[in-house]
ROVODO-47693 format. One line per 3 residues: number of its first residue (from 1); for each residue x, y, z of C-alpha. Coordinates in steps of 0.001 Angstrom, whole numbers, padded with zeros to 6 digits, m for minus. Example, Ala and Ser with C-alpha at 12.3 -4.5 7.8 and 13.67 -1.06 7.14 Angstrom:
! residues 2
1	012300:m004500:007800; 013670:m001060:007140 .
This chain:
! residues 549
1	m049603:m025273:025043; m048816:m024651:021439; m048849:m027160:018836 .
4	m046786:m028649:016874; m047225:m028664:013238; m043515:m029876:012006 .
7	m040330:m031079:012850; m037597:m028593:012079; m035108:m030870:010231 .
10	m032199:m030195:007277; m031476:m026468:008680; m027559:m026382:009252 .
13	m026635:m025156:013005; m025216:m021280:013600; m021274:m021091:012591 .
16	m020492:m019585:015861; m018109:m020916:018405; m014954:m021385:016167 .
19	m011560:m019879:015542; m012215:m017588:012341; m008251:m017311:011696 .
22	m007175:m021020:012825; m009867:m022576:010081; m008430:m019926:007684 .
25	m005552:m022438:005820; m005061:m019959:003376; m004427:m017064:005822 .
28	m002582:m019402:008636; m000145:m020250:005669; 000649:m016773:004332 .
31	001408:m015693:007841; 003842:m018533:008475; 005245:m017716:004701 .
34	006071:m014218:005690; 006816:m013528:009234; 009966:m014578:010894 .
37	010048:m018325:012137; 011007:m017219:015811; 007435:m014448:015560 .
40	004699:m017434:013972; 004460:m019058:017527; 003475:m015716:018845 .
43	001691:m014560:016120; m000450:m017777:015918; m001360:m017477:019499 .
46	m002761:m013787:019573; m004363:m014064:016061; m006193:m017407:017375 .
49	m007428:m015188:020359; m008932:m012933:017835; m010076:m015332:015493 .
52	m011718:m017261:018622; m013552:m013565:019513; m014499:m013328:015892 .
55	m016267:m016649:015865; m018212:m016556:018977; m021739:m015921:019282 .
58	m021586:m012851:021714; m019207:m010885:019161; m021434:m011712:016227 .
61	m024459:m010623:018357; m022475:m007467:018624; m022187:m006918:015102 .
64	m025438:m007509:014343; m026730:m004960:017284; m023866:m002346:015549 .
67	m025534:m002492:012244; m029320:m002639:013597; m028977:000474:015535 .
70	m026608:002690:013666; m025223:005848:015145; m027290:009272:015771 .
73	m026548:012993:015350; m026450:015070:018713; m025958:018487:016909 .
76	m027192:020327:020772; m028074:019397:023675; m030925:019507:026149 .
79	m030291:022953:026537; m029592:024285:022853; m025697:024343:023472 .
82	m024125:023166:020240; m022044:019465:021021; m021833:018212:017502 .
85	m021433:014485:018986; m022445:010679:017614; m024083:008478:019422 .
88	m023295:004709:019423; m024727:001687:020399; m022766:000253:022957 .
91	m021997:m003207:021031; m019968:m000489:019209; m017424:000234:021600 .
94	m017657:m003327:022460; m016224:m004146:018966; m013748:m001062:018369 .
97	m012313:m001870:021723; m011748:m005347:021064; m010225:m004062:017860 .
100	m007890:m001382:019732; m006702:m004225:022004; m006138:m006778:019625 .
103	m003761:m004377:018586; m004959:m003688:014977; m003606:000414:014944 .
106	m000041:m001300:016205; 001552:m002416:013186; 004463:000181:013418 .
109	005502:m000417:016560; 006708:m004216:016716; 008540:m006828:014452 .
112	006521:m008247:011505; 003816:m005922:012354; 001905:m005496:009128 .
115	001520:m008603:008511; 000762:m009740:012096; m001910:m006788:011706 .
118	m002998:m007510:008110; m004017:m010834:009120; m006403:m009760:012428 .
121	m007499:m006949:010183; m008390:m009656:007912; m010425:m011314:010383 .
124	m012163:m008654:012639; m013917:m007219:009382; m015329:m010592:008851 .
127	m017177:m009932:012278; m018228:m006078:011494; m016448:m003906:008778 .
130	m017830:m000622:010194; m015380:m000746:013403; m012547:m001309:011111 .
133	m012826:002274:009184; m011693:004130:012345; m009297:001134:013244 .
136	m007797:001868:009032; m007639:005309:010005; m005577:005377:012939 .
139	m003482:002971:011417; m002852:005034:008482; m002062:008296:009923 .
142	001157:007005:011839; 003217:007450:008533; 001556:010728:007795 .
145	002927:012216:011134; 006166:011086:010807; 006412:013859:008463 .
148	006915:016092:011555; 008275:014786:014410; 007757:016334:017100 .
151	003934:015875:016057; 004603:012059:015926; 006495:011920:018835 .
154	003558:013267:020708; 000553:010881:019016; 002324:007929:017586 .
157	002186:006464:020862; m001782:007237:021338; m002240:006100:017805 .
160	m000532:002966:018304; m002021:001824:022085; m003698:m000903:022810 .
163	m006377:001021:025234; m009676:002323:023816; m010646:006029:025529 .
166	m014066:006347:024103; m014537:009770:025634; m013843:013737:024233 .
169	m011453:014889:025839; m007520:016487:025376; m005387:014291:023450 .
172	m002659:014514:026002; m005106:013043:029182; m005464:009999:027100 .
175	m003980:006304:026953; m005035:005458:023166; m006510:007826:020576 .
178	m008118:007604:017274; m008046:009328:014012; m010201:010015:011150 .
181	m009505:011430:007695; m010818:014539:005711; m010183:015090:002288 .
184	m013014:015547:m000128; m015061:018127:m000509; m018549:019118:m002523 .
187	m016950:020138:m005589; m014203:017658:m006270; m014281:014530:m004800 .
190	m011347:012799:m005338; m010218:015917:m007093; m008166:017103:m004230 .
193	m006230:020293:m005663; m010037:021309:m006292; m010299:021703:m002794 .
196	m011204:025590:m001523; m011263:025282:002329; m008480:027952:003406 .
199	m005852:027638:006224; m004956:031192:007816; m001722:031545:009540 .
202	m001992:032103:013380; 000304:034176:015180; 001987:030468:016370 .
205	004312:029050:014208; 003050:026108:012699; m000626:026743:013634 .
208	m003963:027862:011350; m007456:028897:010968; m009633:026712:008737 .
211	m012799:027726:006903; m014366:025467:004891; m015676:022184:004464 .
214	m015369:018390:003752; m018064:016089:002148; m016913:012849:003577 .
217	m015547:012615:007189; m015590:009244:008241; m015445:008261:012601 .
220	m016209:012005:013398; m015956:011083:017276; m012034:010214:016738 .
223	m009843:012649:018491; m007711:013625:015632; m008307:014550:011805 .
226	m006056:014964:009006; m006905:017045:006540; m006090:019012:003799 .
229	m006619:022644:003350; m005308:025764:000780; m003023:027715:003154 .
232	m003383:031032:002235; m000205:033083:003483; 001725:036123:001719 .
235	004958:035163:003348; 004912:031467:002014; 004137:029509:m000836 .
238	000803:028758:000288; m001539:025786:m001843; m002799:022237:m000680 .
241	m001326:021538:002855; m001963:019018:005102; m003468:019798:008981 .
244	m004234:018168:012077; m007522:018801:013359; m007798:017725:017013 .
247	m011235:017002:017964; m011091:018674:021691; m008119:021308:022002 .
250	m005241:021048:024907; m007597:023801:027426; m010480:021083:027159 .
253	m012271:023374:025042; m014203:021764:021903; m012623:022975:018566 .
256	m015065:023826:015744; m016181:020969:014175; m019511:021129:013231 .
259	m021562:018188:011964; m023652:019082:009262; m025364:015559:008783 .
262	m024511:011464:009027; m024261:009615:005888; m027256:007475:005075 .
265	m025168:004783:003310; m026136:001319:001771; m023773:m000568:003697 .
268	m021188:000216:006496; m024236:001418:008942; m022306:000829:012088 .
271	m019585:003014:011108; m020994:007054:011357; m020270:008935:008217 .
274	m020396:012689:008248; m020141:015844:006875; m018103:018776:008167 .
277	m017760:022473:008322; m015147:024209:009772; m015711:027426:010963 .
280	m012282:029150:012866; m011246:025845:013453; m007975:025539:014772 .
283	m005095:023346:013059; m001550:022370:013073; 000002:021922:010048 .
286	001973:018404:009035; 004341:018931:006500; 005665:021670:004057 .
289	003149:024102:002758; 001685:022764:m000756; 003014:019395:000016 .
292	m000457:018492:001026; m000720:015554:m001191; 002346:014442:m000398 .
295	002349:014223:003178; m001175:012470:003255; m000073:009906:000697 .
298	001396:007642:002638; m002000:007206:004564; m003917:007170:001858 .
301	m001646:004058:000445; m001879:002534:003944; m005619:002624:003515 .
304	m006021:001415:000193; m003794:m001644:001591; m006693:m001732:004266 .
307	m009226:m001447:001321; m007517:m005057:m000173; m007568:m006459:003512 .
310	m011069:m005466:003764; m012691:m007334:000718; m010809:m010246:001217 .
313	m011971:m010427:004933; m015287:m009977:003284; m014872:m012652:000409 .
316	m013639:m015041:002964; m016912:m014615:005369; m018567:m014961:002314 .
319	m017070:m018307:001258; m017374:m019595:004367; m020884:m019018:005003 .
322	m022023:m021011:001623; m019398:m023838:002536; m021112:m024259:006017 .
325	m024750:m023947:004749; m024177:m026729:002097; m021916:m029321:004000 .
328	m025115:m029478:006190; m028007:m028486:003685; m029753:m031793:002329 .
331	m031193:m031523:m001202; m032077:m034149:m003849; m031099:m036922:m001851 .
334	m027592:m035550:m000957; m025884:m032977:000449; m025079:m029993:m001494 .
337	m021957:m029693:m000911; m020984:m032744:m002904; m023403:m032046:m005700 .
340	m020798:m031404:m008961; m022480:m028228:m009870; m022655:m026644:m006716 .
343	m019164:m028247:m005933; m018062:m026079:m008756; m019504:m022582:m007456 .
346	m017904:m023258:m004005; m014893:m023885:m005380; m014461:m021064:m007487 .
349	m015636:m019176:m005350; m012991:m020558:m003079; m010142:m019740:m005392 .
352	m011414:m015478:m005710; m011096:m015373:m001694; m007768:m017713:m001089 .
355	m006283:m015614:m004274; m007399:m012164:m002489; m005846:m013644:000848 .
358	m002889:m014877:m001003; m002018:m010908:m002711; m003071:m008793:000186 .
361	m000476:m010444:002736; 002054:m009915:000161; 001123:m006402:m000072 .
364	001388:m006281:004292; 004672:m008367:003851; 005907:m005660:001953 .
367	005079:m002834:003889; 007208:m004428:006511; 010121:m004451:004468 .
370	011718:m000872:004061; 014007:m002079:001276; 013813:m000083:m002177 .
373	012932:m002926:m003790; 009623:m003957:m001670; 008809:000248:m001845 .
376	008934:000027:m006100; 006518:m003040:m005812; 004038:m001243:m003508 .
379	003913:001636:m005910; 002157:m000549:m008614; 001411:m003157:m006795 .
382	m001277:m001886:m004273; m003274:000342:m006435; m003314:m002758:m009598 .
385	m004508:m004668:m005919; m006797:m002289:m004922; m008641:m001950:m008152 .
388	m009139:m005691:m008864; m009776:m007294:m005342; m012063:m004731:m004256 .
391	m013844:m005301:m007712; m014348:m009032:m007378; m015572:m008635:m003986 .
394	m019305:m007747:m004833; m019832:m010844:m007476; m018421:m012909:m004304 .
397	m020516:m011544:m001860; m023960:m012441:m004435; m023062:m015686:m005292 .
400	m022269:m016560:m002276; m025826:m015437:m001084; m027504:m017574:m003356 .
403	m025863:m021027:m002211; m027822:m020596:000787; m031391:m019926:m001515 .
406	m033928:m018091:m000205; m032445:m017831:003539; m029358:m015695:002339 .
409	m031750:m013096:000867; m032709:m012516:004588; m031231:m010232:007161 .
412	m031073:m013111:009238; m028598:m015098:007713; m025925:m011975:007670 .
415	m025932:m012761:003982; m027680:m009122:003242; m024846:m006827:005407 .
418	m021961:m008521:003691; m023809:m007796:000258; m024349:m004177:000933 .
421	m020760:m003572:002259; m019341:m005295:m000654; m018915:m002775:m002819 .
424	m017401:m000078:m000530; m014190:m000431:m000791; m014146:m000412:m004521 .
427	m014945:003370:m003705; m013314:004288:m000375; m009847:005769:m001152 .
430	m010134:006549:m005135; m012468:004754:m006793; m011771:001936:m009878 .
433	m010579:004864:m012361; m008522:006353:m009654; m006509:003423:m009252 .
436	m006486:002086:m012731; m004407:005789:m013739; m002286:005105:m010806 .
439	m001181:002355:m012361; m000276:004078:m015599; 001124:006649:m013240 .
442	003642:004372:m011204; 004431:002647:m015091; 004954:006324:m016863 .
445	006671:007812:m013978; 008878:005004:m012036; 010299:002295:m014079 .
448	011929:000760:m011013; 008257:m000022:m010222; 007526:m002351:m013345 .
451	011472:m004247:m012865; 010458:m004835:m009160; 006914:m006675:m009761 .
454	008619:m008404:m012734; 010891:m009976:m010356; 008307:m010330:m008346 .
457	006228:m012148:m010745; 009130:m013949:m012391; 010007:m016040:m009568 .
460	006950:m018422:m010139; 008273:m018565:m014729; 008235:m021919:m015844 .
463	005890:m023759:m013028; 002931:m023010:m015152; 002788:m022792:m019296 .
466	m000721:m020651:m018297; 000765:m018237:m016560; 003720:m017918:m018337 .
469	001592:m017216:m021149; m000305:m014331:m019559; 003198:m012493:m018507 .
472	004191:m013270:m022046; 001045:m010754:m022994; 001378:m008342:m019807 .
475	005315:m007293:m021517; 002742:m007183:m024464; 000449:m005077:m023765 .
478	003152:m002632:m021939; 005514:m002468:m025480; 003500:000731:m026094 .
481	001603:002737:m023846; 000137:005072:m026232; m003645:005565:m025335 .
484	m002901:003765:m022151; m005434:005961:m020101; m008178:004092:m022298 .
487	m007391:000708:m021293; m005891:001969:m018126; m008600:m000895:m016668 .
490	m007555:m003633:m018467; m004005:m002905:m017487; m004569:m002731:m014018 .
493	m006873:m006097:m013875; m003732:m007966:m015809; m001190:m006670:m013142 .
496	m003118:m008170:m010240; m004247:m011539:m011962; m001063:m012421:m012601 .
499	000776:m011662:m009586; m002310:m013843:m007960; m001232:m016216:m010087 .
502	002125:m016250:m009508; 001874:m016056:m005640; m000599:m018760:m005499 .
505	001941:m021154:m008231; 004764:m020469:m005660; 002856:m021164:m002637 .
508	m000903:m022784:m002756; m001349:m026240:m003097; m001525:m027558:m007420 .
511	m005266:m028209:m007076; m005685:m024456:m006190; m002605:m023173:m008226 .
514	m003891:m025062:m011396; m007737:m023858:m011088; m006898:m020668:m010859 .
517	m004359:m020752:m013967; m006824:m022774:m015850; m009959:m020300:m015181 .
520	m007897:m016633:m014275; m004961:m017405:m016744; m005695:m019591:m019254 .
523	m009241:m018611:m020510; m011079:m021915:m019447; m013961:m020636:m017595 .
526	m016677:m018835:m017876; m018124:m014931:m016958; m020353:m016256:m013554 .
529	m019041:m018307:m011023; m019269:m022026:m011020; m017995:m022664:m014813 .
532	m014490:m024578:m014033; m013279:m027123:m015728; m014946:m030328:m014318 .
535	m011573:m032050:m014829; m010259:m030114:m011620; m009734:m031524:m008197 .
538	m012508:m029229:m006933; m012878:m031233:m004169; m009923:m030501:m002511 .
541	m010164:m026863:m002992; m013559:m026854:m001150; m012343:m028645:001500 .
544	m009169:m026250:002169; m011690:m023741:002123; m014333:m024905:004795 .
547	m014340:m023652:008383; m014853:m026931:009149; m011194:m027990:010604 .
């Protein structure tokens, strides 16, 4: 028998076996605050299922098997036949099935479905954010489709199932499918119209020939791709045009999709990453000819949505792993959680991820709305989102890290995986720049876009003199736009800091609504985390915050 040198003692217990979405206040509140009253019953129940699943110790032993054995190229088999195939480990399935079922590729199909989604989105990437790419994805394409109709006819209701088919075979012998997305390629990244792959006609209508390539292809095993493509045809217009790609084609047959090579990426190593040639591959076109952009941009917006979803998921895991660690973490003959200083990092830290949670339900609450006036917010509001949440997520993700010390610079603690995947979706789906100039875009272009998120913004005038203030010097800073492409950051950083602001005056509790005014707004706090003003109920705000319900 082994001896015993020490008694274990002051280590806080695993943060398994609770509901991830039911000790969420700041989540369970935005959902009641923008579904339906006669859906929150409902929608409570199912999103407690998932948030249940999320917490428990098998689904988090999942997620940690995902990311330790990330997926392999099969280029050929035994034989030398090429198969061009991923392998998983099977705690992947396990998790993208779960995902499937909870019905997080559903939102278009049922009342209040974005934000019903947005919300279990929300909380299945706290588990494992790799599942959740293909889960975007498939998602995302439904608007894309509905560009042709007979197209969406035929996959929406794959797309939007609730059954997980993890095998390769035709579309149309399948309950539920998956899609991917191809758009970049070598030599322009998010430079589309630099694109050169080339779409020949077929003697089909409607049907093409690609030749080419694409640098990024994320979920290669999904049965379905859009992508975009120069259609080269003398009797048309020709240019950027969008195509479906189906994985296997209708005779069983495997189209050409050859995978070059997985990804070896910092962070989001359960998810495969690949890149593509196409070779004769066939495709059916979605959309006009040249309207490439177009047609995809709806699923690109969709995903960006997904990219704001995805960091606050991540913030929140975040915050919620230091809160646990220091309610039970002993240190100088207290607890850390109650020690001022550290009471301060929690709780600012607290305020990034309930003010992330706070703007990306909006953004889902809007997508549910097909009024003109939700649509005009959307345009400036989700890539101003996008740029800023996305941005804030990495600092989180750090600080958050060091409450726990030395344990959350090891893989153990989870700490590590949510540090590397931090920063993804600052990148995925234009990166900072791309969004900032969409902003100047939407404010150039589509003036109907500023007047809606003034409304928007003006509702919460004259509850705080702070964020009053910083609207007063938004209207500023937009009198003249010359040189706006230079400060196009700036811009885009005001626009979502004060809509935070004014969504968390209208609806967070005053100790929350007047920290973040105080540090966001009104210029009393400092660059790093943990520099509010001491006068500040920070108390409370760490408490609203804690899984601990």
């Amino acid at each position: 028998m082994a001896g015993s040198t020490h008694t274990v003692t002051n280590q806080p217990p695993p943060l398994n076996g609770y509901d991830v979405y039911g000790a969420d206040q700041a989540l369970v509140a935005a959902v009641e605050r923008h579904l339906d009253p006669g859906l929150v019953d409902e929608a409570h129940s199912e999103l407690s299922a998932l948030g249940r699943a999320a917490g428990s110790a098998q689904v988090q032993e999942w997620a940690a098997q995902a990311d330790d054995y990330p997926p392999k190229l099969r280029t050929h088999d035994r034989y030398g036949h090429r198969i061009d195939e991923v392998e998983f480990h099977p705690a992947w399935h396990r998790l993208l099935g779960k995902g499937v079922g909870a019905q997080l590729t559903a939102a278009w199909s049922r009342p209040g479905g974005h934000v019903r989604r947005a919300a279990g989105f929300l909380v299945w990437t706290q588990v494992d954010a790799g599942n959740c790419c293909p889960l975007s994805m498939t998602h995302a394409a439904v608007p894309a489709l509905r560009a042709d109709p007979d197209l969406a006819a035929e996959w929406e209701p794959r797309l939007t199932s609730t059954i997980y088919d993890r095998e390769l075979r035709p579309a149309h012998l399948k309950a539920g499918a998956l899609f991917g997305m191809g758009m970049t390629e070598k030599q322009g990244g998010s430079d589309v119209r630099a694109n050169t792959t080339v779409a020949t006609p077929l003697a089909e209508d409607g049907t093409y020939e690609l030749t080419g390539h694409k640098w990024f292809c994320s979920a290669p095993m999904s049965d379905g791709f859009l992508v975009l493509a120069q259609a080269a045809s003398q009797q048309s217009k020709g240019g950027l045009t969008c195509f479906l790609v189906p994985r296997v084609l209708e005779d069983g047959t495997r189209n050409v999709f050859r995978l070059q090579r997985l990804k070896d990426k910092m962070g989001n190593r359960s998810n495969a990453s690949s890149e593509v040639e196409f070779d004769g591959t066939w495709a059916r076109r979605v959309g006009e000819e040249g309207r490439g952009v177009r047609t995809i941009i709806d699923m690109v917006a969709a995903t960006r949505v997904d990219c704001v979803l995805g960091s606050a998921g991540l913030m929140r895991q975040a915050v919620t792993q230091a809160i646990h660690h220091c309610t039970y973490r002993e240190a100088f003959g207290g607890k850390l959680v109650d020690k001022p200083l550290m009471r301060n990092v929690l709780a600012d830290l607290a305020l990034e991820s309930e003010a992330a949670t706070a703007l990306a339900l909006r953004l889902a609450a809007a997508c549910d709305d097909d009024g003109e006036q939700e649509r005009a917010l959307l345009r400036i509001a989700v890539p101003a989102a996008k740029y800023w949440v996305t941005k804030r997520c990495a600092p989180v993700a750090v600080e958050a890290s060091e409450c726990l010390g030395g344990n959350g610079y090891v893989e153990e603690s989870g700490m590590p995986r949510l540090v590397r995947e931090s920063p993804l979706n600052s990148v995925w789906e234009g990166a900072g720049n791309v969004q900032a100039l969409d902003v100047v875009r939407a404010l150039q272009r589509e003036p109907q876009a500023l007047n809606a998120y003034l409304q928007e913004v003006g509702q919460a005038r004259g509850a705080d003199h702070r964020l009053d203030g910083a609207i007063k010097g938004l209207l500023t800073d937009l009198a003249d736009l010359d040189g706006a492409e230079g400060r196009a950051r700036r811009l885009a950083e005001r626009f979502a800091l004060v809509l935070q602001g004014a969504l968390l005056v209208r609806f967070a509790p005053p100790q929350v609504a007047d920290a973040f005014c105080a540090s966001r707004l009104g210029g009393d706090g400092g660059s790093a985390f943990g520099t509010l003003p001491h006068t500040l109920d920070l108390a409370s705000i760490v408490d609203r915050a804690s899984p601990q319900t």
